[in-house]
C-alpha positions as CSV (number, residue, x, y, z in Angstrom):
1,X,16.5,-45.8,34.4
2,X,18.8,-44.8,31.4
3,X,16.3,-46.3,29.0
4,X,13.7,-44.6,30.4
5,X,15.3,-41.3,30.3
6,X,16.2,-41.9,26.9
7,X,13.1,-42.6,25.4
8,X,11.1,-39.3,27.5
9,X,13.6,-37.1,25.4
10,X,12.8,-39.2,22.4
11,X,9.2,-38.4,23.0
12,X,9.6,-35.1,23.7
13,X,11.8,-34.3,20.4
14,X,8.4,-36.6,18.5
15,X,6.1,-34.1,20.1
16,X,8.2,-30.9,18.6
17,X,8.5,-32.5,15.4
18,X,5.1,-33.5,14.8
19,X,3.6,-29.9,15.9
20,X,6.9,-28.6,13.7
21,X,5.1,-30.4,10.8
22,X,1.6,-29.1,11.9
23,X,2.3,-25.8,11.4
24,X,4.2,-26.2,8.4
25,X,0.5,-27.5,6.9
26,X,-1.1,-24.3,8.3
27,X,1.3,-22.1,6.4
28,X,1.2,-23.9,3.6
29,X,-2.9,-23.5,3.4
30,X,-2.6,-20.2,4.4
31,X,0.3,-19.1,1.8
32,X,-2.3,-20.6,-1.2
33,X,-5.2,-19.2,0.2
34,X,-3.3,-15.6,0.0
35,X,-1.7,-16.6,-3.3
36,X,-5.3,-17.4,-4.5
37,X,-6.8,-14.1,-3.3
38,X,-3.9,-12.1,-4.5
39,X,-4.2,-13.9,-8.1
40,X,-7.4,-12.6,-8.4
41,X,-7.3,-9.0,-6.9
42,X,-9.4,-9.6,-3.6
43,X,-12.7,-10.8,-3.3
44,X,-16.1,-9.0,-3.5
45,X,-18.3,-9.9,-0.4
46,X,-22.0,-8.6,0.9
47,X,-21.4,-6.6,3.3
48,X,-22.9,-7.1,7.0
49,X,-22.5,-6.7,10.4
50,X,-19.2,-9.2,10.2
51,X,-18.1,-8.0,6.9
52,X,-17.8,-4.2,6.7
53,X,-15.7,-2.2,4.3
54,X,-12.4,-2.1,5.1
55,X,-10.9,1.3,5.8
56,X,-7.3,0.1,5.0
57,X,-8.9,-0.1,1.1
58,X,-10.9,3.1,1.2
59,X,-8.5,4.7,-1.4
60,X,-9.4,2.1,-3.8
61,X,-12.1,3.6,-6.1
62,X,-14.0,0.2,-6.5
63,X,-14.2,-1.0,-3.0
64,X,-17.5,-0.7,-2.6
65,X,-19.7,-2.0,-5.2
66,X,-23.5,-2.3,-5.7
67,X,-25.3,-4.9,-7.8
68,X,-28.0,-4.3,-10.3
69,X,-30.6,-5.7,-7.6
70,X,-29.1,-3.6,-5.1
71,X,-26.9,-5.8,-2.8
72,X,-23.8,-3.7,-1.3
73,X,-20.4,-5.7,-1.8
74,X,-17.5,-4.5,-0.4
75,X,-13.8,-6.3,-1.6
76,X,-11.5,-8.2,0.8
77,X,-8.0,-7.9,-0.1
78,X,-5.7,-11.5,0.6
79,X,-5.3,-9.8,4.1
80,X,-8.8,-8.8,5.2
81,X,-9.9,-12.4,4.9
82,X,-7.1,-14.0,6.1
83,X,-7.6,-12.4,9.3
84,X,-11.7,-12.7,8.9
85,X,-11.2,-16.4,9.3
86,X,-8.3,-16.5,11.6
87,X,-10.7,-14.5,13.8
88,X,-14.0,-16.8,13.1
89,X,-12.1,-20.2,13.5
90,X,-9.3,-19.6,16.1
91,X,-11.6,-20.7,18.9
92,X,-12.5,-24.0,16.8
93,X,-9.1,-25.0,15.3
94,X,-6.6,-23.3,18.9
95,X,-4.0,-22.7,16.1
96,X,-3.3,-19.0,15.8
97,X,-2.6,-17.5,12.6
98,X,-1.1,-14.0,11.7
99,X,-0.3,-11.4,8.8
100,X,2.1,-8.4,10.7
101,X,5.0,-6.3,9.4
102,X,7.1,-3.8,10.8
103,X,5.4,-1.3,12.9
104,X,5.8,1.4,10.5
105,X,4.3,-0.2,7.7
106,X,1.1,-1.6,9.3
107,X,-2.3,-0.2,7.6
108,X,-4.1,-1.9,10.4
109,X,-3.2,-2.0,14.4
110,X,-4.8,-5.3,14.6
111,X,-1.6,-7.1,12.5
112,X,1.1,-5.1,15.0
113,X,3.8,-7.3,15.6
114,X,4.9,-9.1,19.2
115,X,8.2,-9.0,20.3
116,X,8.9,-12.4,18.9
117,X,7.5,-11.2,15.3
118,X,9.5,-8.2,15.1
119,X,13.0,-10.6,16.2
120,X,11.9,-12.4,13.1
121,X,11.2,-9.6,10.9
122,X,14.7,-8.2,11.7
123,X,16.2,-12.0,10.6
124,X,14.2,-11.8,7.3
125,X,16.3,-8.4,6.7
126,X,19.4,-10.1,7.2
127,X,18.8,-12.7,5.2
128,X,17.4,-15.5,7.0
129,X,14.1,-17.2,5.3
130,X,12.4,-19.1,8.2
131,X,12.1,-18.5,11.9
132,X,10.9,-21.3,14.6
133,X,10.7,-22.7,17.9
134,X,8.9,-23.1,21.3
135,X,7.6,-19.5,22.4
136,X,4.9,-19.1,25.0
137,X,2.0,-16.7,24.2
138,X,0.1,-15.6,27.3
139,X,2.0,-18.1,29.5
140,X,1.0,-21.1,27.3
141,X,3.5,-22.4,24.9
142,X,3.1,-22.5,20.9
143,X,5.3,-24.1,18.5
144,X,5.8,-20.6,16.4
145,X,6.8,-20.5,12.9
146,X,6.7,-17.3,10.5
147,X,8.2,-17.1,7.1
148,X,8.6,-13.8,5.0
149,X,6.1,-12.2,2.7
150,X,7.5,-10.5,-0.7
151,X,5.5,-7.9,-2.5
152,X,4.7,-9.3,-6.0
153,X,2.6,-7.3,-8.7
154,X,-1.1,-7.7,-7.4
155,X,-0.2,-6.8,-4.3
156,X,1.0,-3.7,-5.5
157,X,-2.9,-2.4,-5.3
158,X,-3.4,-2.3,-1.8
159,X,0.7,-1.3,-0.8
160,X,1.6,0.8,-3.8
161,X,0.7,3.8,-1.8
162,X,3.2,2.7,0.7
163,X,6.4,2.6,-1.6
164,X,6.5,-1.6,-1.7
165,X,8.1,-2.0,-5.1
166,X,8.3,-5.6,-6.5
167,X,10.2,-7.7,-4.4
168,X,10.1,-5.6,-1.3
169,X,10.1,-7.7,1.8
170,X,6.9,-6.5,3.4
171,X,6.5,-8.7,6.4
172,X,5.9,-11.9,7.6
173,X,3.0,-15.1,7.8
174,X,3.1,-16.5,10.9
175,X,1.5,-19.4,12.7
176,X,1.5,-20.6,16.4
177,X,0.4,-24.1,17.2
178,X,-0.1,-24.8,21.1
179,X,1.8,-27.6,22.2
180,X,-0.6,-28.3,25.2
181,X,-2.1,-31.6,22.7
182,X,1.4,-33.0,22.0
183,X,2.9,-32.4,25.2
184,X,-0.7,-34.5,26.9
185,X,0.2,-37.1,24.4
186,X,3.9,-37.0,25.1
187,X,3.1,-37.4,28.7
188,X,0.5,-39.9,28.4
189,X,3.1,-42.1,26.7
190,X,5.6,-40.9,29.4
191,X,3.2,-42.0,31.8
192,X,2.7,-45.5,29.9
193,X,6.3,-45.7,29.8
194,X,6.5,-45.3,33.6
195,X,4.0,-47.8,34.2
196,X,5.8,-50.4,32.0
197,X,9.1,-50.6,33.6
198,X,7.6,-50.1,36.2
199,X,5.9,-53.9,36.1
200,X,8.4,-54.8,33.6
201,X,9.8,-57.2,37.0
202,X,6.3,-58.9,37.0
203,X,4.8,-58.4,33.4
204,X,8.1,-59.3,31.6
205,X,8.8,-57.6,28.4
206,X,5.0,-58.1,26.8
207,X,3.9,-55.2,28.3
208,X,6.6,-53.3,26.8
209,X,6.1,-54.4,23.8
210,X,2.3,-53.4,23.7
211,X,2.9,-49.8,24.9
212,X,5.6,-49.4,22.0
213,X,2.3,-50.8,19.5
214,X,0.5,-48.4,20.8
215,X,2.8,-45.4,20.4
216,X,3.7,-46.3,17.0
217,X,0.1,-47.1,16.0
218,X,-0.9,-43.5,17.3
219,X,2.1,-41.5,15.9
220,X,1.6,-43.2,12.1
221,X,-2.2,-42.3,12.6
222,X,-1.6,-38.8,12.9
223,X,1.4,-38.7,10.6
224,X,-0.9,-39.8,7.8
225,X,-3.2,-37.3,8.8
226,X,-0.7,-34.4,8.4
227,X,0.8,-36.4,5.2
228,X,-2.8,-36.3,3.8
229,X,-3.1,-32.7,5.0
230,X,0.3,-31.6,2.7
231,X,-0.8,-33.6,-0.2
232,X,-3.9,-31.6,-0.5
233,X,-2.2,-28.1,0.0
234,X,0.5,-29.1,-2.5
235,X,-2.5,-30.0,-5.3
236,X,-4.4,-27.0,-4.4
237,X,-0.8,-24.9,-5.3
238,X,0.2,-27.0,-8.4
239,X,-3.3,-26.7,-9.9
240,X,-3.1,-23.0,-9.4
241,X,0.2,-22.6,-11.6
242,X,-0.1,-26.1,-13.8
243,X,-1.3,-26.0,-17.1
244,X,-3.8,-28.6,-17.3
245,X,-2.4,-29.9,-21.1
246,X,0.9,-29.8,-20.9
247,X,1.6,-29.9,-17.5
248,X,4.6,-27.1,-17.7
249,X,3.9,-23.8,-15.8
250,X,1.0,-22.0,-17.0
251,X,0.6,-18.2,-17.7
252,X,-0.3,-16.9,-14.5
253,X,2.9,-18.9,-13.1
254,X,5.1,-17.4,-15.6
255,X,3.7,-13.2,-15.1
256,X,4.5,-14.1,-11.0
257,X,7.6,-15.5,-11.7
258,X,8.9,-12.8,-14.6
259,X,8.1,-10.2,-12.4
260,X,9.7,-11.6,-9.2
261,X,13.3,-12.8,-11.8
262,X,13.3,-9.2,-13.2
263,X,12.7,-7.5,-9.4
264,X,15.9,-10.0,-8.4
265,X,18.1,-9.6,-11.6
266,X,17.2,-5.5,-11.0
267,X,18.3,-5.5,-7.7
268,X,21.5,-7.9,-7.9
269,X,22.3,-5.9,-11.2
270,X,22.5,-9.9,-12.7
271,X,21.2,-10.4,-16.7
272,X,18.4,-12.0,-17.7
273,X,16.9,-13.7,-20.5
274,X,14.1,-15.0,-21.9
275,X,13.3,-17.8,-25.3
276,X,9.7,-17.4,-26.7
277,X,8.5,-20.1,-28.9
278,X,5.8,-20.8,-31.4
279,X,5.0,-24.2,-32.9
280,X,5.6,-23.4,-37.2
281,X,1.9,-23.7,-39.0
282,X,0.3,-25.1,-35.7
283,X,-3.4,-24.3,-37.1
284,X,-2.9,-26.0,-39.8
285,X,-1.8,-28.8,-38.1
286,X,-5.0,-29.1,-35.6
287,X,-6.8,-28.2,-39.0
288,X,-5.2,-30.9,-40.6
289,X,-4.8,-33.6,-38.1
290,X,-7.9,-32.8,-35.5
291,X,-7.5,-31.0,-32.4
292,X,-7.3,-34.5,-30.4
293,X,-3.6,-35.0,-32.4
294,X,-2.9,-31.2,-31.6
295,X,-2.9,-31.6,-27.6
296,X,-0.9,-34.8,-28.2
297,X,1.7,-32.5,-29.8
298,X,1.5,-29.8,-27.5
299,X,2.1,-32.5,-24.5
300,X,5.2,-34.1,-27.0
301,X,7.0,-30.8,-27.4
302,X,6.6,-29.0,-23.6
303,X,8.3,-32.5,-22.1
304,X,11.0,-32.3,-24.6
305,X,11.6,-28.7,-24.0
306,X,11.4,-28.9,-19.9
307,X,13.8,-31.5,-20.8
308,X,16.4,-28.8,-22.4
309,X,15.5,-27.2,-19.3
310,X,18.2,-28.3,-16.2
311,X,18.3,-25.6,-13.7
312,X,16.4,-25.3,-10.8
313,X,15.3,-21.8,-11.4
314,X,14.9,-22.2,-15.3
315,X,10.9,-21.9,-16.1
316,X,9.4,-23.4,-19.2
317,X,5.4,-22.2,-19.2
318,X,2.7,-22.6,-21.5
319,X,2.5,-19.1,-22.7
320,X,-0.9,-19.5,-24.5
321,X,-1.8,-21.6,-27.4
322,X,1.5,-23.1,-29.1
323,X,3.4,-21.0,-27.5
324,X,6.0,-21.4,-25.0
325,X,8.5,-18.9,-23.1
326,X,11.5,-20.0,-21.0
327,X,13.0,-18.0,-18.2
328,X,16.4,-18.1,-17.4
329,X,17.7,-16.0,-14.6
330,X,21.3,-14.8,-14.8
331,X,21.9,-16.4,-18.0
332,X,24.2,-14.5,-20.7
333,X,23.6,-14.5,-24.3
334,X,26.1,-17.2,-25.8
335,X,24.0,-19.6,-23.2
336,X,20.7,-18.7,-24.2
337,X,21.5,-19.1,-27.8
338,X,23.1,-22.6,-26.8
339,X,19.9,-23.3,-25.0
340,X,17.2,-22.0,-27.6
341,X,18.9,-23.6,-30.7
342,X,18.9,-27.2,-28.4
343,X,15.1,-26.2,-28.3
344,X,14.9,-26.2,-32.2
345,X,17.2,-29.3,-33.0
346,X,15.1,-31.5,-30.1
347,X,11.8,-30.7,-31.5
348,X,13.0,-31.3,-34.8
349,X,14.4,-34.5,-33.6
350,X,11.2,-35.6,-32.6
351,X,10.0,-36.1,-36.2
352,X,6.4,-35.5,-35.5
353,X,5.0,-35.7,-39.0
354,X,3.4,-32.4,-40.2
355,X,2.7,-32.7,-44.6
356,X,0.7,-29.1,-43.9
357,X,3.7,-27.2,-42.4
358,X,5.7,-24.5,-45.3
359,X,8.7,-25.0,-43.7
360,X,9.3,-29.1,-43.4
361,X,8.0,-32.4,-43.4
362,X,8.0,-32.5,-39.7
363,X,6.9,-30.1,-37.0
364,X,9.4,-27.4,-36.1
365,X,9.7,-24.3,-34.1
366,X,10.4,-20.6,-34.8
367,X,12.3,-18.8,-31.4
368,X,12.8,-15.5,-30.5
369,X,15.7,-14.3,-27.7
370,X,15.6,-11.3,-25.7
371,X,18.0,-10.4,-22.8
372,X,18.3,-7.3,-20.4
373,X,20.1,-6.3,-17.2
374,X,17.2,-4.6,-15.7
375,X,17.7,-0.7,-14.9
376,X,15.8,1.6,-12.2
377,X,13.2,2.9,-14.6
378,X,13.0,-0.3,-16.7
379,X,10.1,-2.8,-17.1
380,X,9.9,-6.7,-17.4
381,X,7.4,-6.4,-20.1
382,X,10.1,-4.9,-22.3
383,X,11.9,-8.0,-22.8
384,X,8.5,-9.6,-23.5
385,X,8.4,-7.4,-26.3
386,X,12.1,-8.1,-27.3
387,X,11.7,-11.2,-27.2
388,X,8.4,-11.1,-29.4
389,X,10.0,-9.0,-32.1
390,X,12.8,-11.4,-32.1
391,X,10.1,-14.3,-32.6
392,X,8.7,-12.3,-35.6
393,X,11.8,-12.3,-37.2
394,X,12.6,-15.9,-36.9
395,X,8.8,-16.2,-38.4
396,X,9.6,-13.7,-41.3
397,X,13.0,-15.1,-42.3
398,X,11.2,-18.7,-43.0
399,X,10.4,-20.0,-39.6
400,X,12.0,-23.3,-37.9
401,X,15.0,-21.0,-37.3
402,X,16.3,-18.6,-34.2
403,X,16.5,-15.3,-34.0
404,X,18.1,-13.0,-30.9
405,X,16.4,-9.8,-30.4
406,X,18.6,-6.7,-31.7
């Protein structure tokens, strides 16, 4: 009777895990698409008895658009379709999804938070970055999960008006898987379970045996499914903020993250810097060599400087062309010059031979160093531009040198 007991919790705590990991998938599709609407500004739609303009936009000049041939479009903002396909597949997929805030902040009644949501919104305020467990929802019981929402740059279009600044916590993303699936398959193998020791006197221990093939059989089905389920969401992000070359962050990765650093280093009053790199004579070297020899040394020079890189929160992106930036948050100026001069001495180190370069036989690198503790009326495209200047300078004074912004 023990062992029985034993393995119906075990079941049970399978059952929570496995929806646990469900609706981890579902935030993690839902979290790109909004990242991938946001990234682009909204969406342009036709508009039709489903898709009307959305009032929570109508002070946006450019919501409502009309083609040359006369079609009306109308934009959806990351929010607006979101909840257009929450509402068009909940009945299909039974997992309910959910953009809400705090009650004071909502542009549309729809989003208002329950009493669950606004528990979590209050732990996000204090701190806390993730908020789960089993919660019923019209006397049926969910596995709930909701994580909190930051406002980054784009979304500053639709919530300026509502005094977000970057890095404002403005709500939350949550999802609610119902339970009734796993808990049927948790008592089905309850029920399996029963009948086994149950003839486990006449059977012997085959029967056991079978029912435990079973169970594993079915769990590793479906944990492959929800492996195979992450995998793709994970692609679809990295693709979005890869740089297909180089395989370092790309541009759109580094503007998100800049701004979200400077919002951070602003708020905690904490410094932070930023090396901008340019490959010396790099035309001349794709000129010289073919461009096929150019994206081999593009590829040869982001590895080496990712591996200068060691922090967790440290950046290195493809800034465009050859050149690179890296972002280091709360990083003082003796470090970044440790850091950016280890950039120039690795690359040099790598002896890639380049006969068309001015400034040596090899290819080198020319960085510029900016760093700011960010004030109240300051701007993170600032220390782009100190950091640029800086670059110049190390160009001007005979390249393959480094140069900190003044």
């Amino acid at each position: 009777m023990g062992s029985l007991l034993w393995n119906i919790s075990i079941e049970y705590k399978h059952a929570i895990g496995e929806a646990a990991i469900e609706a981890d998938v579902h935030f993690d599709k839902d979290k790109a698409f909004r990242l991938w609407g946001a990234s682009h500004g909204g969406v342009y739609v036709p508009v039709d008895e489903r898709t009307q303009p959305s009032p929570d936009l109508k002070h946006l000049p450019e919501r409502d658009l009309i083609t040359p041939s006369g079609k009306r479009l109308t934009l959806m903002n990351p929010s607006y379709m979101i909840r257009q396909v929450m509402s068009e597949y909940a009945v299909e997929h039974a997992v309910k999804e959910k953009l809400t805030t705090f009650p004071d902040k909502l542009l549309n009644q729809i989003n208002k938070p329950d009493v669950w949501e606004i528990d979590a919104l209050n732990a996000f305020e204090n701190g806390k970055t993730e908020v789960r467990g089993i919660e019923e929802i019209n006397g049926v019981p969910y596995m709930r999960l909701m994580r909190p929402l930051y406002i980054e740059q784009n979304c500053l279009k639709c919530h300026g008006s509502q005094g977000y600044q970057t890095g404002d916590l403005s709500g939350g993303l949550g999802v609610a898987v119902p339970m009734a699936s796993y808990l049927d398959h948790e008592a089905d193998i309850n029920a399996s379970l029963g009948i086994s020791y149950s003839l486990i006197w006449l059977l012997g221990l085959s029967c056991m045996f079978y029912a435990f093939r079973l169970n594993k059989k079915r769990s590793l089905e479906r944990i492959q499914l929800i492996s195979e389920l992450k995998d793709m969401n994970r692609k679809l992000g990295k693709f979005s903020f890869q740089d297909g070359l180089t395989q370092v962050a790309n541009r759109r990765m580094f503007d998100t993250l800049l701004q979200r650093e400077w919002a951070t280093a602003k708020r905690e009053k904490h410094q932070l810097a930023l090396i901008m790199i340019d490959i010396d004579y790099f035309k001349h070297y794709n000129d010289g060599y073919g461009h096929q020899a150019g994206d081999d040394c593009l590829k040869r020079i982001a590895s080496a400087l990712n591996d200068v890189s060691q922090r967790s929160t440290d950046l290195v992106a493809r800034y465009g062309g050859e050149e690179f930036v890296v972002l280091l948050p709360n990083t003082d100026e003796q470090q970044a010059q440790r850091l950016a001069e280890q950039c120039r001495s690795d690359i040099a180190a790598l002896k890639i031979p380049h006969e068309y370069s001015r400034a040596a036989d090899f290819v080198t690198i020319s960085v510029g160093i900016a760093m700011a503790v960010p004030s109240v009326n300051s701007h993170a495209r600032e220390l782009l531009e100190a950091a640029d200047q800086a670059l110049y300078r190390a160009k001007e004074g005979g390249r393959n040198r480094v140069e900190t912004s003044l």
